[in-house]
N, C-alpha and C positions, 0 to 999 in steps of 0.2 A: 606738414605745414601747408596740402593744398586744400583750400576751401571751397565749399559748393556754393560760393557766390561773394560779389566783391561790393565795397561798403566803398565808396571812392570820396575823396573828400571836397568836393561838389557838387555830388549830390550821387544818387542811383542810376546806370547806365541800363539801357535795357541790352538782355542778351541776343545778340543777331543770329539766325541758323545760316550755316556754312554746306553747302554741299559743290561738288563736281561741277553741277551744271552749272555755275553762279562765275562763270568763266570768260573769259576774253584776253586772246592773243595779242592783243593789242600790250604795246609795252614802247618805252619814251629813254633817249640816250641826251645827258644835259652834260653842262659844266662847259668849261675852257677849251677842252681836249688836248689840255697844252700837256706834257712830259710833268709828273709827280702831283700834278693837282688831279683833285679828286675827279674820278668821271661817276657821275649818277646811274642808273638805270632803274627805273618805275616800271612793274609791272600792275595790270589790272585783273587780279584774282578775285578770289573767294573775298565777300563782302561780312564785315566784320568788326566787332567793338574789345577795345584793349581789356576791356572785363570779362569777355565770352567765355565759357566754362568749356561748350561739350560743342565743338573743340576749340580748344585754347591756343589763338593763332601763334604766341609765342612758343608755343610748346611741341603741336600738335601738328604743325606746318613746319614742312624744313626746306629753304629755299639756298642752294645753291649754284653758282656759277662759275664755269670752267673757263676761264681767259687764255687766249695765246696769242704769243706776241710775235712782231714778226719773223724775230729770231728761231722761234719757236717754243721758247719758255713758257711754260704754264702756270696757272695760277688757280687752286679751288677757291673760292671768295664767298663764305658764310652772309648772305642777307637777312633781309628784317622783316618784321609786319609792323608800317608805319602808318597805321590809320588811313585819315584824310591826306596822307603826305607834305602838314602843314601844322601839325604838331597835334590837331586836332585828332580825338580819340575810337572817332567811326569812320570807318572806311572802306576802301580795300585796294590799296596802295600796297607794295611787296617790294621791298627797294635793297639793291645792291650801290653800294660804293669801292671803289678801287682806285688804287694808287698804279697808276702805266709806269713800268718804269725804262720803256722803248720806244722813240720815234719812229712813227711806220704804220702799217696797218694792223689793228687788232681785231681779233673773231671772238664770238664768246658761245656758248651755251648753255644752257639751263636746266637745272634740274632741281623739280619742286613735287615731294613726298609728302601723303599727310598719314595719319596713323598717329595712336598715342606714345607721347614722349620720343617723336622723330625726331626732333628737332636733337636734342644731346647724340644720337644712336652714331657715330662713326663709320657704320658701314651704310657704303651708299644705297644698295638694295633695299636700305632698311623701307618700312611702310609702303604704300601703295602710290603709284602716278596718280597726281592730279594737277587740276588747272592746266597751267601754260607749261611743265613739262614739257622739254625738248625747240623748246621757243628756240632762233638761232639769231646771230645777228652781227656785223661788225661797223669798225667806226674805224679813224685816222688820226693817229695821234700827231703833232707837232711839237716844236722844239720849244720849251722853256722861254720867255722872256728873259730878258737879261736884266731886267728890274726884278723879277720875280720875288716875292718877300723871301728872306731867310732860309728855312727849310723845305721850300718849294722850287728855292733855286737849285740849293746842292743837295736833294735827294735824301733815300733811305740813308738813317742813322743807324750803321749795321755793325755785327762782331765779325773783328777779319783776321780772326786769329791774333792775335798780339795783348797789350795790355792796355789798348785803348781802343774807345770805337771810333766808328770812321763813316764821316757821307758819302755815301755812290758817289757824287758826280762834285764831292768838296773836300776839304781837309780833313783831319785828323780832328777827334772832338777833346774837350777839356772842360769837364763841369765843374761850375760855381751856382750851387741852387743855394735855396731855403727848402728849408721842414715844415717850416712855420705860416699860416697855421694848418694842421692837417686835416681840418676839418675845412678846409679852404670853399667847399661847395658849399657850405651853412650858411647861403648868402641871402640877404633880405628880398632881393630883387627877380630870385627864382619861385617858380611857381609849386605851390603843395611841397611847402617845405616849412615843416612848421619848429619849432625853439630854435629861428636861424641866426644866431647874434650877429652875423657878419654884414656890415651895410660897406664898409668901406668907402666913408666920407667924405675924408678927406684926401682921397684920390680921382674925386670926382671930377675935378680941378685936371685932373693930365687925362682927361678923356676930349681925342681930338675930333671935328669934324670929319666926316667921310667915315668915324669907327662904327662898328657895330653898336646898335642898342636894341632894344624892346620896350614896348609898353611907356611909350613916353618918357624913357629917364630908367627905368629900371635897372638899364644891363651899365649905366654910368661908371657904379662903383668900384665894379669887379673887373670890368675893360681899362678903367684907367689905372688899375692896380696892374696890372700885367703891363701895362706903359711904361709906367715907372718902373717898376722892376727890369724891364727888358731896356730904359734908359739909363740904366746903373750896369748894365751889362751883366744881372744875373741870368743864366743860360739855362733854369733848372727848377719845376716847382713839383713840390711833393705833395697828396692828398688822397684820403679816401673817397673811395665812391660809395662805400656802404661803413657806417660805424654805428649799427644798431646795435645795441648791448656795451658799445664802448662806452670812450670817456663822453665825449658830446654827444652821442644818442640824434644826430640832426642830419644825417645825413643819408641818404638811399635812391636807389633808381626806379624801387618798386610803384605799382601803386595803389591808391588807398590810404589807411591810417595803421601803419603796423605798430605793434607795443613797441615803442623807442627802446626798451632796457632788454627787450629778445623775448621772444618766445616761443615756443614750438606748432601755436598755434595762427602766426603771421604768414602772410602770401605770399613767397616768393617766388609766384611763378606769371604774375604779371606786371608788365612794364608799364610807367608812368610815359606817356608819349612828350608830352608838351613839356614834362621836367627836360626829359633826353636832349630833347631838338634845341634846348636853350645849352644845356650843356655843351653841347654843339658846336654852338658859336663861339665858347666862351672859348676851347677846348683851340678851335680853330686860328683862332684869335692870338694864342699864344704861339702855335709855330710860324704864326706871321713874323712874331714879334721876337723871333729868335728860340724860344721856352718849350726843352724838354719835360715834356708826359710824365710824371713819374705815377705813376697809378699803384697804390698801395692795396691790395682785395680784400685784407682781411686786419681789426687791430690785434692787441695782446691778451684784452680783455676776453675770459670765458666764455660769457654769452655772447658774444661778438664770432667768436671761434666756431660756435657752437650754433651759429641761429643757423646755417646753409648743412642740409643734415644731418645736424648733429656733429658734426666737424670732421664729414666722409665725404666724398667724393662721389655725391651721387646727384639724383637729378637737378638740385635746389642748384648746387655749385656750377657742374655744368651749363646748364642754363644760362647763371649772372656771369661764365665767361665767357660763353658764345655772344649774348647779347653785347658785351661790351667789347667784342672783338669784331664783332660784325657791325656796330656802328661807329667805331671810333678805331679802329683797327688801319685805317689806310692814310691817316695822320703820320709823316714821317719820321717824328722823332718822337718814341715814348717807349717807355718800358716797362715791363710788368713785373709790380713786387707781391710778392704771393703770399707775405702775411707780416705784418710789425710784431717784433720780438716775437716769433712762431713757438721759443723754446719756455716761454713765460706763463705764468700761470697753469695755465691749459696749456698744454706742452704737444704739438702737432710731432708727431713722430718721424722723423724723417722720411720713412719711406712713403707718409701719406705726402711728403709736403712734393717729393720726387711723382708720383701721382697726378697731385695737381699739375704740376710741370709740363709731364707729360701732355698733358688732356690738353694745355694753352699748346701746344706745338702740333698737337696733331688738329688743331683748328685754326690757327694763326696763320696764313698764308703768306706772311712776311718774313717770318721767324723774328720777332722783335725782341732783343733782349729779355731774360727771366733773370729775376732773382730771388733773393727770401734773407730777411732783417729778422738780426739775434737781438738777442742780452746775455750778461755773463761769457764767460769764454768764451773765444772764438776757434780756440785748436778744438774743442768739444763740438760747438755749435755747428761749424762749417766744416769741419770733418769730413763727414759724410759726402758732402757735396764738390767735394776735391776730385778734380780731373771727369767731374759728371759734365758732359757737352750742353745738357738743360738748362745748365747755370752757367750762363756766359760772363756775368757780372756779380761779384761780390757788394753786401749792404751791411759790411762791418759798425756794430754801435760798439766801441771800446775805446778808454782811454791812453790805451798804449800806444805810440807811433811805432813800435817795431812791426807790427802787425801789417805793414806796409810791403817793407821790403821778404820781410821772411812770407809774404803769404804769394808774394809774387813769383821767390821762389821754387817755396813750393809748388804750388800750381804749374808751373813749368815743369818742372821732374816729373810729375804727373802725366805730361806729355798735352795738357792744356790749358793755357795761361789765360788767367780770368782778370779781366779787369777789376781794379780794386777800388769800390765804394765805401766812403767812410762817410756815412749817413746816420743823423739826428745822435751823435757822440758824446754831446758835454755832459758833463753830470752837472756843473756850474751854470750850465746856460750860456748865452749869445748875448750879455746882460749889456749893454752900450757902455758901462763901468769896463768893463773887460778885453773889447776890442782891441787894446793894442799889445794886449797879452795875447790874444788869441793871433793873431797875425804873426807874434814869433814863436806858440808854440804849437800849434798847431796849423795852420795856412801854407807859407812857405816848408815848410818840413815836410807836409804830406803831399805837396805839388813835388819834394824835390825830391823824395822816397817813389815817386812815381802811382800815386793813389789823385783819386779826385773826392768832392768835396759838396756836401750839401748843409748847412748850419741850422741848427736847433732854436729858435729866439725864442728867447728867456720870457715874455709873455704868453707863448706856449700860444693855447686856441683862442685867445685873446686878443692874438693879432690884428689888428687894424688898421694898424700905418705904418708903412716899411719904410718912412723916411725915417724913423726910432731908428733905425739902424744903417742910417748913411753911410757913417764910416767904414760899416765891416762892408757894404758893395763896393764901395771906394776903393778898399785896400786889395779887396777880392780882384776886381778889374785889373786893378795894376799886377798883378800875379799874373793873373791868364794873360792879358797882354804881354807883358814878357816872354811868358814858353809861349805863345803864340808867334812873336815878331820875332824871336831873337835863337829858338832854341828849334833842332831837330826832333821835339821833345818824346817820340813815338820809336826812337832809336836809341834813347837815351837808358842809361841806367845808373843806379845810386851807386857811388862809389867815396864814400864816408871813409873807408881806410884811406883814402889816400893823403887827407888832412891832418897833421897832430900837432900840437900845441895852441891851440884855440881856445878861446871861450867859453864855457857854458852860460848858460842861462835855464833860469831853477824856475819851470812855471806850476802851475796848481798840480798839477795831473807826472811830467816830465822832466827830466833833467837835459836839455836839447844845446847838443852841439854840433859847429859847424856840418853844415848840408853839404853833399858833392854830387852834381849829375851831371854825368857824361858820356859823350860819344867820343872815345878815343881817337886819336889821333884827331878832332876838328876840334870840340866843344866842351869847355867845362863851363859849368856853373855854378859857383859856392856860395851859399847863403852864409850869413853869420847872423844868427840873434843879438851876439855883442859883437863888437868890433872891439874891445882894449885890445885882445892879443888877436892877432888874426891867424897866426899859427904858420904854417910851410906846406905846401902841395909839392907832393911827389910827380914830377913829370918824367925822373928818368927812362920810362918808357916811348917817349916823345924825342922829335929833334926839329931842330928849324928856329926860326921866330915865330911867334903867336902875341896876338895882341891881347890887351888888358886893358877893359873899362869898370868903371865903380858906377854900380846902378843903385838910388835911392829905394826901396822898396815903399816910403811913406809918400813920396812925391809922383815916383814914376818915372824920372829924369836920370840919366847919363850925368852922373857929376866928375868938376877935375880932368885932366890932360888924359888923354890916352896913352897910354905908354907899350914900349917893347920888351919883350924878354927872351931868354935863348931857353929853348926845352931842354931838356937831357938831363936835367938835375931836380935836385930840392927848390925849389920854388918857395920862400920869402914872402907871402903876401903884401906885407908893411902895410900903414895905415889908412882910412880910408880918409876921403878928404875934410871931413867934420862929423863933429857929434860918435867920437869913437863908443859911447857907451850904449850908442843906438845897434841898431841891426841895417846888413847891406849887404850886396850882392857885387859879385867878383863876376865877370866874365871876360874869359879867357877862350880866342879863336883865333884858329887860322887865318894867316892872310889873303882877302879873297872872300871870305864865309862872312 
């Protein structure tokens, strides 16, 4: 798929020659310098057009930097060849970004190989010195503002061993995204992006003074869409960065005009500069605003599988993960999904999908969350990837909620507990008909089985206005809120036996009765889908007084007296204060907690 010359879709770039001597030491340290925001470093190399062939600065140039901190932790940090260093496509601009994640003094230095196809080669020897190799340099970092937006205040979104992940320098996380839509970059307002249906209208409206824009109005739609969203407290958005050969065929990082439905004979081996650097913002935008990364690499579809070589692990892929790891890589919180339904269609075989893995971890210098989204069974599909340390995070698509607790199980016996993602699920869709089915059979159940949650809207890539789904943020919020304000919830675990004579409630997919999560001896929390019978909680395990409040799941609100009870026995729930045929939450805590 590489060709001896690029068709760009503004017109014809002329090819620049690159050699050795076209050098200068000269190199620039920007940003904040504050604790988790990005620090810049510009170098001034070899002089260069994103279309050059011979040598192909993406490809042919490998620019890395060795950071240490004052601890002494190191850091290898993959760079870029960023043009003009302003989106524009002729340059010779060589740019590192990193995420500090220590107040103090930092050292770094350089190392920049050219030779064919350096840029993928893993060993550092590979190719020959050139340019600014060996450049040195250090800076002073300081301490975080205590305003700092969101993920900039509380740091890397890391796996720390348990069944959730957690900020360096914040809480314990708990996702509430959307899926929807996954072509979320097919936006009108980016550049050389052609069948973009996404304008996002009517979010233009929650686009505030002082946000990001471009181009007079262009970046309105898509910034005040992540407003909204992150003002409904969803914490989570999911999208491709490449679906050629998919369903929507609109989306890519390359540049040029590649066949939208795949082909073997499109470029994949040079970057769209001025696409990237808006992405950028958008990208940036979102961990202002609270909103994990969820970066999807690859969809279901065949030629989509198939356009990055053939659906092997060789130069095409490495490439589009380096590149997207080296410029978007030092954003705090995102995670990398390594293929939608991998096992579909075109069926990536596990050991290639273990491969891919691989390859993001030994160029990731953050270790950011991996994972890989099925179809069909999940004891088949995730199999393989049981107790594998690559896959930190599970992207279950099923409609069973046992899948919850049994996978968490498992995985622990394993001797490595994987967080559990229950991502793009419904078979019914996110239809706003259904939201308050979906809230009792699915939402509260998979938060209280200990899984997290990203929803499918039933408009699919048609998305355009996420106020269609008020509700289900509404109801989402008040979930997270809960195990956020009320619940140890990263200590907790599902304990369903200890309820019987309850309720069911019969939804599309589930027959879902009363929830139990707890941390023994402090914390219960019992959901009910119905409330007629509320059934009896075994506390004989337990002694003392613990308190009892009736939480509204539709409201948000603490309803009715608070009352006292004595542990040691069967525990009686009785009724809740109104609306028994509704669903509610019990919690029961120590006094004190």
């Amino acid at each position: 798929m590489r060709l001896s010359k690029i068709a760009y879709g503004l017109g014809i770039f002329a090819i620049f020659a690159t050699s050795s001597c076209a050098t200068s030491m000269e190199h620039s340290v920007s940003g904040s310098l504050t604790k988790w925001s990005p620090v810049t470093i510009d170098f001034h190399g070899p002089l260069a057009s994103a279309s050059s062939i011979e040598p192909n600065p993406f490809l042919d140039y490998r620019l890395q930097v060795e950071f240490t901190g004052p601890g002494g932790a190191q850091y290898n940090v993959p760079g870029y060849f960023d043009g003009d260093g302003q989106g524009g496509l002729n340059g010779n601009t060589w740019r590192v970004m990193f995420s500090p994640d220590e107040v103090g003094h930092w050292t770094y230095r350089v190392s920049f190989r050219s030779g064919d196809d350096v840029a993928v080669a893993l060993d550092p020897d590979a190719g020959e010195l050139a340019a600014f190799d060996g450049a040195t340099g250090s800076f002073e970092i300081v301490p975080q503002p205590e305003d700092a937006p969101a993920f900039y205040r509380w740091g890397r979104l890391e796996y720390v061993g348990g069944f959730y992940l957690k900020f360096r320098d914040g809480n314990y996380w708990l996702k509430g995204g959307t899926d929807s839509p996954e072509d979320f970059l097919a936006y009108n307002g980016f550049v050389n992006t052609p069948r973009r249906p996404h304008r996002y209208d009517l979010h233009i409206a929650d686009w505030q003074d002082g946000d990001p824009d471009w181009g007079d109005g262009h970046g309105k739609g898509i910034i005040g869409a992540l407003n909204y969203l992150a003002s409904m407290q969803v914490n989570s958005i999911y999208f491709l960065p490449m679906n050629i050969g998919g369903d929507g065929k609109n989306v890519w990082p390359f540049l040029g005009e590649p066949d939208a439905g795949g082909s073997p004979d499109n470029d994949n081996v040079h970057y769209d500069l001025a696409k990237l650097r808006q992405w950028g913002i958008v990208f940036d935008h979102a961990q202002r605003k609270g909103l994990m990364l969820h970066f999807v690499l690859n969809e279901a579809e065949e030629p989509n599988k198939r356009e990055l070589d053939d659906g092997a692990l060789g130069v095409e892929r490495k490439l589009y993960y380096r590149e997207l790891i080296a410029r978007f890589g030092h954003f705090p919180a995102l995670q990398w999904n390594l293929c939608e339904e991998y096992n579909l269609r075109y069926r990536f075989d596990p050991e290639v999908v273990k491969s891919f893995a691989q390859y993001i971890r030994d160029v990731d210098p953050y270790d950011h969350p991996v994972t890989v989204h099925h179809a069909g069974k999940w004891q088949e599909a995730w199999g393989p990837f049981l107790g594998d340390d690559r896959f930190q995070v599970t992207s279950f698509q099923v409609n069973e909620l046992d899948v919850v607790e049994a996978w968490r199980q498992q995985s622990r016996d394993a001797g490595f507990p994987q967080v559990i993602g229950m991502d793009e699920f419904f078979p019914d869709k996110t239809h706003p008909d259904n939201i308050e089915r979906h809230r009792k059979e699915y939402l509260w159940p998979i938060y209280f089985s200990g899984g997290n949650v990203e929803f499918i809207l039933d408009d699919l890539l048609k998305t355009e206005d996420f106020r269609r789904y008020e509700a289900l943020w509404h109801y989402m919020a008040i979930a997270r809120d809960f195990m956020e304000a009320h619940l140890p919830f990263w200590e907790m675990e599902p304990r369903d036996d200890l309820l019987t004579g309850e309720s069911e409630f019969t939804g599309e997919n589930n027959v879902v009765q009363g929830q139990v999560f707890a941390k023994e001896g402090d914390v219960y929390a019992v959901y009910l889908p119905v409330a007629t019978q509320t059934g009896t909680l075994d506390l004989t395990a337990e002694s003392g007084e613990r308190g009892a409040r009736w939480f509204n799941p539709r409201t948000g609100e603490f309803e009715g007296d608070a009352t006292i009870l004595q542990a040691g026995g069967q525990y009686p729930l009785g009724p809740p204060p109104r609306e028994e045929s509704e669903d509610w939450v019990l919690l029961i805590t120590r006094p004190g907690l």
